[in-house]
N, C-alpha and C positions, 0 to 999 in steps of 0.2 A: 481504743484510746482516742479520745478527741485531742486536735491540735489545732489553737490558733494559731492562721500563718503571721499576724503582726508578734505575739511571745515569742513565735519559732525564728523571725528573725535577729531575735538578740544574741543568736547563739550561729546563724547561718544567712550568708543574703546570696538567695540561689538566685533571683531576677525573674526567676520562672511563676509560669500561672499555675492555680490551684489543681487544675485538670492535670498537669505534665508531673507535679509534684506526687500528687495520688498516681498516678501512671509508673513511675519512678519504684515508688514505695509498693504497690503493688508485684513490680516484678523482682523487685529482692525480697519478697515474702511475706509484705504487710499489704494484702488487700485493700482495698479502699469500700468502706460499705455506706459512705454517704459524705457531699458536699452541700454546707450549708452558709449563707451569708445571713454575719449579726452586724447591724450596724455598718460602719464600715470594713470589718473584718470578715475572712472568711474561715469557718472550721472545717476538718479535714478528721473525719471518723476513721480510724484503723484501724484493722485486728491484729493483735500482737501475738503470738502463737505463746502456750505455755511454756518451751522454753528459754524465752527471751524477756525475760524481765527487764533487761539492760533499757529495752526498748520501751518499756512503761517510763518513759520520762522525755523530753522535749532536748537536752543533751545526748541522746542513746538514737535519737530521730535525728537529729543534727548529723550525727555521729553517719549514721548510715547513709544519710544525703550527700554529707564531704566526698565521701569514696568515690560516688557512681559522677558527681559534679566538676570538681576537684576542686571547690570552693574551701577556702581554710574556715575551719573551727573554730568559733571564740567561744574559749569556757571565762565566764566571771571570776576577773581577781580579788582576791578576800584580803582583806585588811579590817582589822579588829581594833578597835579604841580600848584598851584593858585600861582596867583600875587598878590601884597599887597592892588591893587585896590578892589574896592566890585562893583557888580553888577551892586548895586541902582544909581552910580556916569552914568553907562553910558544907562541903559534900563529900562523903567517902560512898563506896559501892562495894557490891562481895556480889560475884558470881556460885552460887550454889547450884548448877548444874552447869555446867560448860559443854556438856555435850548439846545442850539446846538451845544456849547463850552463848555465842563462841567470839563475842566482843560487847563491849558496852561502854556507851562516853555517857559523861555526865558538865555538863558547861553552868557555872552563872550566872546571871543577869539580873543585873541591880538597880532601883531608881526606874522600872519600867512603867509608862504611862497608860493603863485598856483603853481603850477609845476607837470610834469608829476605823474603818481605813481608808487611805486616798483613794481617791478614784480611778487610778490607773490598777492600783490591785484586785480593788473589786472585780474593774470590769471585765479584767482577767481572768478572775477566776469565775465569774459568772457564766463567760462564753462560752468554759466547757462544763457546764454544768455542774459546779459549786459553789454553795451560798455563803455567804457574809457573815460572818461570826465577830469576828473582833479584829484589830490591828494585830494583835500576837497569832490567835489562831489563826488567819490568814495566811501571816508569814510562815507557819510550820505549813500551811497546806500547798502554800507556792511553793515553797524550797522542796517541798515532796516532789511534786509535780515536773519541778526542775532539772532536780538530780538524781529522780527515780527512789531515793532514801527515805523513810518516812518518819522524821522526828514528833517528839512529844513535849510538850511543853505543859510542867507540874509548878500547881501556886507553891512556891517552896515552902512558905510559912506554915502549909501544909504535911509538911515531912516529918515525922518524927525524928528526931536528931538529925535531921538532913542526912540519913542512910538511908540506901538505895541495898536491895537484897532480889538478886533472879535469883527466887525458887519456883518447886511444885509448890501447890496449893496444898495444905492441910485438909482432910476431910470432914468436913461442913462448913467450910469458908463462906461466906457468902461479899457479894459485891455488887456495887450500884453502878450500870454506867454512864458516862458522860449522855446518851441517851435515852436513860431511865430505867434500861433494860434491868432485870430483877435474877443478878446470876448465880446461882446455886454453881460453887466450883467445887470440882475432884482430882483426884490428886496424880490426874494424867495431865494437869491444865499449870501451862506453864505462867507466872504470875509476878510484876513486879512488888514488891510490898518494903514497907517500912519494920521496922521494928515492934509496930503495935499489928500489925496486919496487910493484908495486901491495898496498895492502891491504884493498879491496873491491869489489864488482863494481856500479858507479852505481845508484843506484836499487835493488837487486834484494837481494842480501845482501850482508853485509860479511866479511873474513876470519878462517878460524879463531886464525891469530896473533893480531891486536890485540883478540878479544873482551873482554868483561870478565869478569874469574875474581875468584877468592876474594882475590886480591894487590893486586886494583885500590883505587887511592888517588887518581888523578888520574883523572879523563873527558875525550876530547876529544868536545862533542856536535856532532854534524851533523845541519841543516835545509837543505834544497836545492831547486831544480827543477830537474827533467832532462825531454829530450825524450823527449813517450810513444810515438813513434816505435823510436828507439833503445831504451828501454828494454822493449818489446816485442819487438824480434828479440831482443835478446840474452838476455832468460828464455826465451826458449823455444827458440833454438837447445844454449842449455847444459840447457834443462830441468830448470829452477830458479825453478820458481815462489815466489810469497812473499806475504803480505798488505802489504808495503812498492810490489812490483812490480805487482801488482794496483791502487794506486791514481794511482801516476805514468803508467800506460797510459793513466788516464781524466784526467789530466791536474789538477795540487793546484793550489791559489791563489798563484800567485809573489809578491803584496802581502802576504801572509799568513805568510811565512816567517819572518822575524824574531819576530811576537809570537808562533807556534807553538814556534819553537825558547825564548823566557821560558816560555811556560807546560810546556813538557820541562821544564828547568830547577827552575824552581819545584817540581814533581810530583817532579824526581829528588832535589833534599836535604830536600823532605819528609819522603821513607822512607829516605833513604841515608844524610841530613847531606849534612855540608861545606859547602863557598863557595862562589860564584858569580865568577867575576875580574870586575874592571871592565868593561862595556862588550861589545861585539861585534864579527869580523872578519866583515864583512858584505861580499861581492863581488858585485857587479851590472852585469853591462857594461852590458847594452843596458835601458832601463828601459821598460817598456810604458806606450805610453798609453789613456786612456781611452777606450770605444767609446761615440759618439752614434748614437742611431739614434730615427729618427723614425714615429708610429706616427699615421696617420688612420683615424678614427673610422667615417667612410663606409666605406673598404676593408673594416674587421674587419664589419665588419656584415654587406656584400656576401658575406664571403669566408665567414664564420661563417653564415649563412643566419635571423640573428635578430638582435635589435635590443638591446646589450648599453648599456644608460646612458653617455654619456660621464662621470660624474662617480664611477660605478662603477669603472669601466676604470683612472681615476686613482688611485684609491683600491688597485684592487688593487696596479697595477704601484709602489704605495707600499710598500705591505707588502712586496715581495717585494727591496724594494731599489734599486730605478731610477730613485730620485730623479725623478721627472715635473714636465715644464714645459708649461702649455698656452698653446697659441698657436693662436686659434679652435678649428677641427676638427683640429687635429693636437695629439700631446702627442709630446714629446721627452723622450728618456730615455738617462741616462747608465748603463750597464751593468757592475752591482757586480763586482770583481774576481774574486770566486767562479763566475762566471756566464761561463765561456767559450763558451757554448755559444749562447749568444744573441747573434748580430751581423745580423739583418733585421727588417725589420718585419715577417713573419710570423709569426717567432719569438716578439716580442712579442704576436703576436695569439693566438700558440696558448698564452702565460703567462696569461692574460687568460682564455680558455676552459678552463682546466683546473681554475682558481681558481672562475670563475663556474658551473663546473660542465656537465660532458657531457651529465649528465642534463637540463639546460634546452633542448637543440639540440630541435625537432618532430623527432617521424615520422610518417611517411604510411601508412593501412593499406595503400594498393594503392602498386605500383610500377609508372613510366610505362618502356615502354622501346621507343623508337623504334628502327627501321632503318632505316641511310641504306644508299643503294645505293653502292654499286662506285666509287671514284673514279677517274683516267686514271690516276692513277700507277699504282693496282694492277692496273686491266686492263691496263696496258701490260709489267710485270713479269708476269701473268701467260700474258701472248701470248708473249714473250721467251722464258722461260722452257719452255713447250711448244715453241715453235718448237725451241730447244737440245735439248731432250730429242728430239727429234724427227731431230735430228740426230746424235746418238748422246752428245752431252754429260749429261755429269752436274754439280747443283750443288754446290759444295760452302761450309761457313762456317767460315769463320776470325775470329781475334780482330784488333784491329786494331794489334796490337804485334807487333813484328821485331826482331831483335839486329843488332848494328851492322855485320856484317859483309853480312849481307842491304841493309842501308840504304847499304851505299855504293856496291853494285854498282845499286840501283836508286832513283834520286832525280832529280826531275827539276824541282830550285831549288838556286842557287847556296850558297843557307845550307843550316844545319846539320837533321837533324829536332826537330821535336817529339818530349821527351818527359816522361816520367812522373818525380815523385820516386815510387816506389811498392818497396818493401824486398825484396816478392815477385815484382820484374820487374828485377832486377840485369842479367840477361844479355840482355834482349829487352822492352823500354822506351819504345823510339820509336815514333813513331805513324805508319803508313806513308805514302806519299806513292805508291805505286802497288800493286793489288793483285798485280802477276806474282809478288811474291819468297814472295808466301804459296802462290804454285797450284804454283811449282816443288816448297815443301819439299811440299806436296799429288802433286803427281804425283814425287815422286822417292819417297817412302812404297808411291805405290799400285805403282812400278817394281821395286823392292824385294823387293814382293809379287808378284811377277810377274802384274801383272793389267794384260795390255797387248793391243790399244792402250787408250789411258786417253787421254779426254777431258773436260775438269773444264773450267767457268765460276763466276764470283764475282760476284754485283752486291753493291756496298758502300760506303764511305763512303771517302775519301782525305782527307790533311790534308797540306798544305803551307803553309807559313811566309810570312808576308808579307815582302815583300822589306827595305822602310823600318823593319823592326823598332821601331814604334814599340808595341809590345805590344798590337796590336790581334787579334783574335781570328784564326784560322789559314784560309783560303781551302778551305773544305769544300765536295766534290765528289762527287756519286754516278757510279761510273763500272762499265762492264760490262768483265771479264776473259774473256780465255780462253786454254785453253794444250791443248796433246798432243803423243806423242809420236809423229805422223806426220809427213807431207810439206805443207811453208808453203803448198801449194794446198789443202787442207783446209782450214786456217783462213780464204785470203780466198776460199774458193768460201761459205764459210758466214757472211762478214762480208756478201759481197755478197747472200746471199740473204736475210740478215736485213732488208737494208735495204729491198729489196724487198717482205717481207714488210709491212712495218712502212707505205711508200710506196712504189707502182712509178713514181711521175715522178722518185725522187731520181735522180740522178749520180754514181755511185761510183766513184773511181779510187784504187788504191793504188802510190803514189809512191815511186821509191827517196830512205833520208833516214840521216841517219847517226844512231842511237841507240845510249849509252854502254852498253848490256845488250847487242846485237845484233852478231852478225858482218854478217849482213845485214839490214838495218833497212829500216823501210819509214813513212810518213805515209798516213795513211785521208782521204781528202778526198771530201766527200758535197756535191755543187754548187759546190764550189769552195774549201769551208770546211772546215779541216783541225778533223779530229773526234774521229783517234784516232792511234795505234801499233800494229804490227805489225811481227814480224820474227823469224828466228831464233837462239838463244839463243848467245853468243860461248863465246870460252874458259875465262873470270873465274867465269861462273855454270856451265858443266857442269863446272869443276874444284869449286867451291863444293858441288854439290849431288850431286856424285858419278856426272854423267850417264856414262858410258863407252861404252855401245853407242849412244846415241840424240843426236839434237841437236834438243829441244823447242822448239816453235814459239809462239808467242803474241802475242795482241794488246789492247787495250785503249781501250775507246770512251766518250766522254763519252755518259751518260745520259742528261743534260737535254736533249741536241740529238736521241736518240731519240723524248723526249716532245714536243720542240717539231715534228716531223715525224707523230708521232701524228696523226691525224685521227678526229675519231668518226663522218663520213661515208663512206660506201666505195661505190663505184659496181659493181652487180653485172655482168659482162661473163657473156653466153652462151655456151653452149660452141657453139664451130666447126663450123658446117654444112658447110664444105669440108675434104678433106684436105687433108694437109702435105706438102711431097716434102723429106726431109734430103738434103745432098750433103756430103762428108767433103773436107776443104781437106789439104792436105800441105805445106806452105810449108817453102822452106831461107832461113832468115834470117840477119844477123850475130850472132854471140853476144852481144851488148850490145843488143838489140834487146830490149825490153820486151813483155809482153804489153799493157797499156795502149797503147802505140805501136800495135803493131797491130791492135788492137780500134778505134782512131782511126782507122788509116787505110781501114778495112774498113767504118767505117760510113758516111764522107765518102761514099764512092761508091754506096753498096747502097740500092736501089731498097725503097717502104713496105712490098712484101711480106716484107721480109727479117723474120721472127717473133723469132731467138731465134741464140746464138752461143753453144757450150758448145765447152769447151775440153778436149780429148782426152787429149794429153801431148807427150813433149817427149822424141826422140832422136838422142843423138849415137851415133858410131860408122862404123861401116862402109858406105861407099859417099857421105858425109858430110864434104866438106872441112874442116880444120884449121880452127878459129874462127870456126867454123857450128854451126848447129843446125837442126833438122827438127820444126817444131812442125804438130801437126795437130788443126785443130779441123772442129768439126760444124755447119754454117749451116742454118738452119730456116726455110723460104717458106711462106706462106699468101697467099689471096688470099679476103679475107670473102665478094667478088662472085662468083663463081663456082672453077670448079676448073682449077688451075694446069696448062697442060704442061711436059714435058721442054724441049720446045724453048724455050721462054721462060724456065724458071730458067738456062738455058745462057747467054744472055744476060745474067741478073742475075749470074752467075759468071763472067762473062768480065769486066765492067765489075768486080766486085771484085776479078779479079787484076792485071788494068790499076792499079786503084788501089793497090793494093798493094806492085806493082812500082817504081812513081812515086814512092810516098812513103816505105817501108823499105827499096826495094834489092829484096824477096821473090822468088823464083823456085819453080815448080812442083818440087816432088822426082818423078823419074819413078818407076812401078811397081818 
């Protein structure tokens, strides 16, 4: 923001040069990024940070000068000439969306004369870089400038019925603006409008019909708050920026709007003439209240890392507006209406340090900097992690938002998601509740690309909604994904050797379970304790993700229960002084006969030498009755004490067909 220091003295006479001033305002948090002399004047460039809007105005720079100077503050007294008319004879207004209008004035002005403006306006407003419109548009640009508010001034004769309507825009509105711009509006764009249609765009600019020209006689003025939300898409979707829309983004005083739109006023029949009507159409649905927020002494100290007086600290947050109450170690402070930005006690603490000054925090010449070793969690994400890679997965990161069509295919809580109010997440908003719906649109990308097989894992954060909705915060989960587009033994050969990896006494079984994503679904149970999902993907998500040649597999495991099986002891086993004899099983089972099933019933029976059970594959067809199947795996004998015969694993394989046949039906398939 540029600042004349001859304007800035109507409101402060610091005595100080431009240098000390910019010096000043740099160290409470307005930089200085250029001094320049116009005339006899000097300007003084400042960046205002986003959330100090207060500070886009020349009383909000006063404001912050008083404090650190202790120069008193003159704000201009408004006194109004009214005419004996009132208001309600010639304007009425209707808020149709209050949540994005949350005040709106509407003032008179009768008998006013366009014409150039005097000289002292101009050249005011020229020094910071704004040009000469007329004696009324001036005075709305100075009184902006002024008091940080940014009024509008409508040819009232313009109005239809002189009603004033904040709505959304109807879909295919269109609008001309005051600078020609050609705007096509929708019905996310907030809009003031008449009764016949709109004639300006909320916040942003107003339109070229109702400006004010050389005819104008009557003014309708407008002072309002609009949401800086709303009033940020819609200048930059139309791309239409403005020093009006620049300052309702960073958000103006909503208590402040009534005496902003007097002192317009006031400024406008200054230079214009005319009358003020009686009175004001003041619309306020929802009225804000006051923020308290308490602020201890101990904390800023602790937190500040020096020892700032309590009687100081009072002191400042006086000047700056916060009315302070003490009560021992704590001071309470009601937070001025200008001051949106301030709602914790931090916030207080950093008003207080900016004031007492940066420059008083120590420094240290040397810096300590310790190294802490390795915690479990990250050796254990980073064991995970190799192991996967290891397996031929790759990681990949996603954001933690999904569009709703994703959210429905995969949730796994009765309610609705989590999501975001956020302007730039319209389509994909919610906060996920399971990482798969991210690794599909991941491997349908990498599919796409023809880079197959494609195997992708996630570890990440999940969010589901608590049930009792009592607004409590959302049940956050770190949980491990995986997906590809091979065969569902892929995934739980690599589930189960994770767990393995991880600890070899767990118990891993993967359960048939019915899951709302999965044609065939499955439960991960590690001891008995169901830990995860598994399954492959139905018809809902490959129609969704456009799978057509492939039917992607996936599963997903609760991480904490990784960490909890974590151990940071590992016992090292030697390697095997005797050989192994493998022997290959060929078993015809029922088709409904589980691997688990008979992995159970093959280990009831099997003798301690039995080492190891890898699972080969699995074919129907020929020679292989109707509603059978031919599964054959690879059993693996050791004996530590010495070395195994033939003869004797024959015997551990007889007792495990025995068992076999006992408990699933099994029969040998012949050569």
């Amino acid at each position: 923001m540029k600042i004349s220091l001859e304007w800035l003295s109507d409101y402060i006479e610091t005595g100080l040069s431009a240098e000390k001033i910019a010096e000043i305002l740099s160290n409470l948090g307005f930089p200085c990024e250029g001094i320049e002399k116009i005339g006899n004047d000097t300007v003084i460039d400042v960046e205002v940070t986003s959330n100090r809007g207060d500070c886009l105005s020349y009383i909000g720079i006063a404001r912050e000068l008083a404090v650190v100077t202790g120069k008193p503050l003159k704000i201009p007294e408004v006194e109004l000439v009214e005419s004996e008319k009132s208001v309600e004879e010639f304007a009425e207004v209707e808020i149709a969306e209050p949540d994005f209008c949350g005040r709106y004035t509407a003032r008179i002005i009768d008998g006013v004369k366009i014409g150039p403006s005097p000289d002292w306006l101009k050249k005011r407003l020229e020094a910071i870089g704004l040009r000469s419109v007329n004696n009324v548009v001036d005075a709305t640009n100075y009184a902006m400038m002024e008091t940080g508010q940014p009024p509008h001034a409508f040819d009232y004769a313009k109005i239809n019925q002189g009603k004033i309507i904040v709505r959304k825009a109807v879909a295919g509105e269109r609008l001309v603006s005051i600078d020609g711009s050609q705007c096509e509006l929708n019905t996310d764009m907030l809009v003031i409008a008449d009764p016949k249609g709109p004639v300006g765009i909320a916040g942003v600019m107003g339109g070229l019909e109702t400006e004010v020209s050389n005819s104008t006689t009557t003014i309708l003025l407008e002072d309002a708050s609009f949401d800086p939300v709303s009033i940020r898409t819609t200048s930059r979707r139309l791309s239409l920026p403005s020093e009006a829309a620049f300052r309702f983004e960073r958000i103006v005083d909503i208590e402040m709007v009534d005496w902003a739109s007097r002192r317009t006023a006031q400024l406008i029949t200054q230079v214009a003439g005319g009358k003020v009507a009686k009175g004001v159409v003041d619309v306020y649905p929802n009225r804000t209240e006051k923020k308290t927020i308490s602020l201890r002494t101990s904390r800023m100290n602790k937190l500040l890392g020096i020892e700032v007086p309590h009687e100081k600290a009072v002191k400042i947050l006086a000047a700056l507006g916060f009315v302070p109450q003490v009560e021992n170690e704590t001071i309470k402070c009601t937070a001025p209406s200008w001051r949106s930005d301030v709602y914790r006690e931090v916030d207080l603490i950093e008003e207080v340090a900016r004031v007492h000054g940066y420059g008083t925090i120590p420094t240290e010449g040397k810096i300590k900097i310790e190294v802490l070793p390795v915690g479990a969690r990250q050796k254990l994400l980073e064991s995970v992690t190799t192991y996967l890679n290891g397996c031929g997965f790759y990681e990949t990161i996603n954001v933690s938002f999904i569009d709703n069509s994703t959210a429905e295919l995969f949730t796994v809580a009765d309610n609705e998601h989590l999501s975001v109010k956020d302007e730039s997440r319209k389509s994909a908003n919610l906060l996920r509740q399971t990482l798969i719906g991210s690794l599909m649109e991941v491997l349908r990308t990498n599919l796409n690309a023809k880079n197959s097989p494609c195997r992708i894992f996630e570890i990440a954060e999940t969010f589901v909604p608590r049930q009792n909705k009592d607004g409590g915060l959302p049940i956050e989960k770190t949980k491990l994904a995986l997906a590809c587009d091979g065969d569902f033994r892929c995934i739980s050969g690599v589930i189960e050797g994770l767990f393995e990896h991880i600890s070899k006494d767990t118990q891993i079984a993967i359960v048939p379970a019915e899951l709302n994503w999965a044609q065939t679904g499955a439960q991960i149970t590690a001891n008995s304790q169901v830990v995860g999902t598994a399954g492959i993907v139905g018809e809902a998500v490959k129609k969704k993700f456009d799978f057509k040649e492939t039917a992607p597999c996936a599963a997903e495991i609760d991480f904490k229960y990784l960490m909890n099986l974590n151990k940071e002891d590992f016992a090292v086993k030697p390697i095997p002084r005797y050989p192994a004899i493998k022997r290959d099983l060929s078993i015809i089972v029922d088709e409904n006969v589980s691997w688990a099933e008979i992995i159970k019933a093959l280990k009831n029976k099997a003798s301690k030498e039995l080492e190891d059970i890898i699972f080969v594959g699995i074919y129907r067809g020929k020679s292989i009755p109707s509603g059978q199947k031919s599964v054959t795996l690879s059993l693996q004998f050791r004996d530590e004490d010495g070395t195994l015969t033939h003869e004797t694993v024959d015997k551990f394989q007889d007792d495990i067909v025995r068992g076999l046949n006992e408990s699933v039906k099994a029969t040998l398939r012949d050569a």
